[in-house]
N, CA and C atoms as a LAMMPS dump frame, in Angstrom:
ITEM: TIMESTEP
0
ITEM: NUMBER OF ATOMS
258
ITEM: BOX BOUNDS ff ff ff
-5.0000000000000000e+02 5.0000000000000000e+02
-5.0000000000000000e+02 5.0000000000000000e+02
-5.0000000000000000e+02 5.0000000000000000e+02
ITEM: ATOMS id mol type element x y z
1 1 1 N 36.064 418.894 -308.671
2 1 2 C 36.652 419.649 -307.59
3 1 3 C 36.381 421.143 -307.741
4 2 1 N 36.769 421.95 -309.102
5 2 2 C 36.176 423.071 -309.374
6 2 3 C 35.261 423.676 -308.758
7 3 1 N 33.798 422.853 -309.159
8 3 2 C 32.715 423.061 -308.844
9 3 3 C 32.033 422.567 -307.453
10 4 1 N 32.767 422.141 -306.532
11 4 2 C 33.054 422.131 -305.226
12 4 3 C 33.178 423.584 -304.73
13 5 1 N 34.441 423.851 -305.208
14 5 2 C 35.275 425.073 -304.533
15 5 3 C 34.379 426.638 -305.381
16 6 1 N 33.689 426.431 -306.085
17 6 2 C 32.727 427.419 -306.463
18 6 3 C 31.573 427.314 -305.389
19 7 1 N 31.048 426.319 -305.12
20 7 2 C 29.514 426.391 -304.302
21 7 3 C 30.204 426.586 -303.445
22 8 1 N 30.995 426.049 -302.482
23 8 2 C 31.563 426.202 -301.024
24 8 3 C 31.745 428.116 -301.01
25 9 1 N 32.424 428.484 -301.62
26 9 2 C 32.713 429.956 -302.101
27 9 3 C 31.604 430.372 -302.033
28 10 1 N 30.535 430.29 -303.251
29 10 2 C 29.03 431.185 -302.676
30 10 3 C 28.13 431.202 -301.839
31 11 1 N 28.401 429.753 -300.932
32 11 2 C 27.797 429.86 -299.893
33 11 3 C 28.552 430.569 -298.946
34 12 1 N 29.803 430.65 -298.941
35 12 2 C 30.253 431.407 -298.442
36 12 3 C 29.817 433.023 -298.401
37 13 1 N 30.014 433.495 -299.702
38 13 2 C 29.635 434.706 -299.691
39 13 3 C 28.242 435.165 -299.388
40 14 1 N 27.133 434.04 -299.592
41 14 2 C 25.739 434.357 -299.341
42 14 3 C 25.795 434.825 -297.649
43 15 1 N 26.856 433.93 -297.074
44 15 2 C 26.866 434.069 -295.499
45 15 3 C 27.518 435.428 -294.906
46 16 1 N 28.547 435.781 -295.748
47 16 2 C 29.101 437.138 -295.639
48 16 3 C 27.737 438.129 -295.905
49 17 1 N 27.071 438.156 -297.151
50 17 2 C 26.243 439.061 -297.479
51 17 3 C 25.302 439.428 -296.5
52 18 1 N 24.678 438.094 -295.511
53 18 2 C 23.704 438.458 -294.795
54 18 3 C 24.036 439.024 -293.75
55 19 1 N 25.403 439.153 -293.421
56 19 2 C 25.97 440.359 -292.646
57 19 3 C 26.129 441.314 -292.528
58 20 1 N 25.849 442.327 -293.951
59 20 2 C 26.319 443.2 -294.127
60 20 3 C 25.412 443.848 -293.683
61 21 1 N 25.352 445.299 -293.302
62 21 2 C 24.648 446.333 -292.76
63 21 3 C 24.279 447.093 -293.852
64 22 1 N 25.086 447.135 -295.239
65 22 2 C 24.864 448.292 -296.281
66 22 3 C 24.031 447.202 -297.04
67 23 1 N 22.334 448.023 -297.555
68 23 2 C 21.413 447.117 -298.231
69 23 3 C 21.931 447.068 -299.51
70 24 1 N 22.647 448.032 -299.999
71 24 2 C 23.087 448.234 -301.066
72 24 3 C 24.098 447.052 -301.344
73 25 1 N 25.273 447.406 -300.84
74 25 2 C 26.177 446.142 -300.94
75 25 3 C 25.342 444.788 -300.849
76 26 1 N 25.044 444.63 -299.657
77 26 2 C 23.754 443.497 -299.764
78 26 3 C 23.201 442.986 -301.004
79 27 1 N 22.717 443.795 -301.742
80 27 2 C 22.281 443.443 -302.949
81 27 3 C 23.002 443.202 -304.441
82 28 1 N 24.267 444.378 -304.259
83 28 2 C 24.953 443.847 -305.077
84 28 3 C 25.86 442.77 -305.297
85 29 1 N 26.104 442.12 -304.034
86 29 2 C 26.411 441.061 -303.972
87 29 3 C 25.599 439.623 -303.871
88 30 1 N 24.518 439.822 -303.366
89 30 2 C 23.251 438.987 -303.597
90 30 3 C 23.029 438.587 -305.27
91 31 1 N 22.818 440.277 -305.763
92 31 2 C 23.107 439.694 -307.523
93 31 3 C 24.276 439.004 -307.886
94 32 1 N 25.461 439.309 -307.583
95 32 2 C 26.648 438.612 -308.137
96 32 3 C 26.808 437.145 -308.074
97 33 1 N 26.092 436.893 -306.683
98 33 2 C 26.087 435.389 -306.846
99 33 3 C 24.976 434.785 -307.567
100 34 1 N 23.869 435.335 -307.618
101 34 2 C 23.169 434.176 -308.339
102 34 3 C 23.729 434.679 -309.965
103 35 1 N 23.792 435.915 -310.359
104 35 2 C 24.874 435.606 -311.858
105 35 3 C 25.568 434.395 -311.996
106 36 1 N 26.669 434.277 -310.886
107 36 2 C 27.241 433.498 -310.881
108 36 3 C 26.677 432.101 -311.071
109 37 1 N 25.973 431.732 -309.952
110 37 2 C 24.959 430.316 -310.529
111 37 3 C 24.318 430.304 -311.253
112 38 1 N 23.769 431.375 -312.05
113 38 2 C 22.73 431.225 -313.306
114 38 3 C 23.871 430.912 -314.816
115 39 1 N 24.895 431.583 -314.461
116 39 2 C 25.716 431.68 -315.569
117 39 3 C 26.811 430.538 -316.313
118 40 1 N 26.842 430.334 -315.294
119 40 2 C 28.096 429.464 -315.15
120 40 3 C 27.706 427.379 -315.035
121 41 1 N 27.94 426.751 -316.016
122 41 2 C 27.925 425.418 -316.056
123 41 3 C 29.25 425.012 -316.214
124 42 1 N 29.233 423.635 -315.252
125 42 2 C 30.893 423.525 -315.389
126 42 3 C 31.534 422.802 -316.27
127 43 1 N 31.464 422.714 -317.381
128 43 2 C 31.479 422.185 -318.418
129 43 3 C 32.822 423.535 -318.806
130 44 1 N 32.855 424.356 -318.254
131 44 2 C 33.894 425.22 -318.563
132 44 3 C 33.045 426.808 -319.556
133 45 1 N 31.835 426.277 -320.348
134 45 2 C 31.005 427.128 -320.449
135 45 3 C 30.344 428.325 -319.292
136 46 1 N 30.244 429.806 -320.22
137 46 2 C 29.659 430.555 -319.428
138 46 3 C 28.484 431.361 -320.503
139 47 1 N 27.212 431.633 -320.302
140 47 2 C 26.598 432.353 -321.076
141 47 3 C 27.464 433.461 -321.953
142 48 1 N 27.778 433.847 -320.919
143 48 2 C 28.461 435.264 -320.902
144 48 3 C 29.495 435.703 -320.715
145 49 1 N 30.553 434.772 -320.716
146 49 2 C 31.791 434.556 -319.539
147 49 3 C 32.596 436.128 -319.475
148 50 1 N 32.326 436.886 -320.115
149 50 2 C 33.451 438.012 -320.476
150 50 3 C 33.158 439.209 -319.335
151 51 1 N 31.554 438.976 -319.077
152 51 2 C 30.765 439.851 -318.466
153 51 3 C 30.677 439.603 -316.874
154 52 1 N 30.625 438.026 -316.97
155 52 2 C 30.711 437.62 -315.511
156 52 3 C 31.547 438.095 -315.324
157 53 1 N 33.003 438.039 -315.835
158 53 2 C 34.839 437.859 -314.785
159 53 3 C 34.445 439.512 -314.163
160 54 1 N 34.207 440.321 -315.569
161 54 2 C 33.864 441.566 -315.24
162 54 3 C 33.305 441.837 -313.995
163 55 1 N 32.475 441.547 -313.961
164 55 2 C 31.201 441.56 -312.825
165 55 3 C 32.284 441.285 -311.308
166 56 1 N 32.745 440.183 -311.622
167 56 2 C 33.35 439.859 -310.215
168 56 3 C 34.393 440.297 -310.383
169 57 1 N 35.433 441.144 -310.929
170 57 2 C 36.36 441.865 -310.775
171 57 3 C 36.208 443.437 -310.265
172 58 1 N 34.767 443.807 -310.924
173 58 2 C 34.263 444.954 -310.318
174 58 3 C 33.851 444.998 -309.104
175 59 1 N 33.396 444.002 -308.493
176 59 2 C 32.9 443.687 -307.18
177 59 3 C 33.62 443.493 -306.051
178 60 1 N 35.289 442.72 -306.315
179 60 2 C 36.403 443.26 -305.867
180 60 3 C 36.842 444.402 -305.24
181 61 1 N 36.914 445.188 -306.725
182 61 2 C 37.258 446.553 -306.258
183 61 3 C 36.126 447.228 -305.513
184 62 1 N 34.946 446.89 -305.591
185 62 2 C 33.838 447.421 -304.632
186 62 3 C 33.902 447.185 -303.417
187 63 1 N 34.368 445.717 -302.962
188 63 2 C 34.443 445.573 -301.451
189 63 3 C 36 445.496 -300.731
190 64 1 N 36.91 445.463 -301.748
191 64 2 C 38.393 445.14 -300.805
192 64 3 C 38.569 445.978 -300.017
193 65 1 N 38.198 446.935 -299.561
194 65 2 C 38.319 448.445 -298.775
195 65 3 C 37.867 447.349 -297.2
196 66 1 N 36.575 447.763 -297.454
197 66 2 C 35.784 447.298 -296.248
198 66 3 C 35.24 446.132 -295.538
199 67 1 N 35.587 445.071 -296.701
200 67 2 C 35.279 443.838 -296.362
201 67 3 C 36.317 442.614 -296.918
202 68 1 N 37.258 442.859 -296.302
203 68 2 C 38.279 441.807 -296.806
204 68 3 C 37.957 440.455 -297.125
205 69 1 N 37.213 440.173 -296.826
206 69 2 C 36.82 437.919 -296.415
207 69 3 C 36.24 438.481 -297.63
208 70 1 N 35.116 439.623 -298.228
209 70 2 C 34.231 439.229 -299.304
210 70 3 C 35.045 439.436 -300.605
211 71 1 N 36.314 439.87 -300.79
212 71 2 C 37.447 440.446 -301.576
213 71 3 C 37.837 438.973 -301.464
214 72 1 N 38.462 438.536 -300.453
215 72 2 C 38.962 436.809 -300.684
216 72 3 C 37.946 435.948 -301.301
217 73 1 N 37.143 435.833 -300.974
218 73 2 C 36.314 435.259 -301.412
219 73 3 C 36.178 435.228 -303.353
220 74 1 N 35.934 436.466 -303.22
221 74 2 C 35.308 436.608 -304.696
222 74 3 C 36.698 436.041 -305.455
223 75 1 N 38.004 436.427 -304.7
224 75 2 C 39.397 436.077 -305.436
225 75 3 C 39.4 434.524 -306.054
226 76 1 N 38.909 433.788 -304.678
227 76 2 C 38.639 432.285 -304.803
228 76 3 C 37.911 432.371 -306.359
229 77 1 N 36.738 432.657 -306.027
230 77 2 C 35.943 432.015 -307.265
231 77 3 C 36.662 433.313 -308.651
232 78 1 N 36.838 433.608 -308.67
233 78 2 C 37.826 434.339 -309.748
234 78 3 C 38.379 433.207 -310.623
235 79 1 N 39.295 432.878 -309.48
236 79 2 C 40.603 432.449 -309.706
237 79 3 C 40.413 430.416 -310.078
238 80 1 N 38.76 430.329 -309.677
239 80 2 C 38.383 429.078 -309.826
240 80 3 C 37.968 429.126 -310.978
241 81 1 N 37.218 429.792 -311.634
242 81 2 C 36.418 430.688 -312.823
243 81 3 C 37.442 430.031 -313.938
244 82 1 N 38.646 430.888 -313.686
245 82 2 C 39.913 430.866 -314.657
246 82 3 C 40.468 429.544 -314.63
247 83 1 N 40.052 428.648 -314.121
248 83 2 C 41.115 427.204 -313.55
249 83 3 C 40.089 426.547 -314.884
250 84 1 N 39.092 426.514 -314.918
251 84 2 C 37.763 425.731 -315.625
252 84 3 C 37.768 426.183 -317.079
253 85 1 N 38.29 427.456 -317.298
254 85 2 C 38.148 427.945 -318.718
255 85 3 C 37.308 429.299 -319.052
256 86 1 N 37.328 429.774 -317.558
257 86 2 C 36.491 430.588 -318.021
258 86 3 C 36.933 432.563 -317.919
């Protein structure tokens, strides 16, 4: 189920991203997700796990201003992240 509610989530956000008007944001969120899929096996393992949460906690505070759905979003997989062990 986890790993349901993770892909549903980045496809989500891939769909938010291609909305965005700022190339910048665009991209930094483009990176965040495939981090996310490169990083993350659901086995509860993360390459890196300390760096990812980071990553998507920083990315948070990067978009909750201006893009609320991509702030929910990232909350989801946060908060899914943490459900798995990570």
């Amino acid at each position: 189920m986890s790993e349901q509610k993770i892909n549903d989530a980045l496809g989500a956000l891939r769909e938010e991203g291609d909305r965005l008007d700022n190339p910048e944001a665009k991209e930094r969120l483009t990176t965040l997700v495939e981090s996310i899929e490169q990083n993350v096996d659901y086995t509860g393992l993360s390459v890196d796990h300390q760096d990812l949460v980071e990553d998507v906690k920083d990315a948070i505070t990067h978009f909750e201003v201006e893009h609320p759905s991509i702030t929910g979003l990232l909350n989801e997989v946060i908060m899914t992240l943490s459900n798995i062990g990570i």
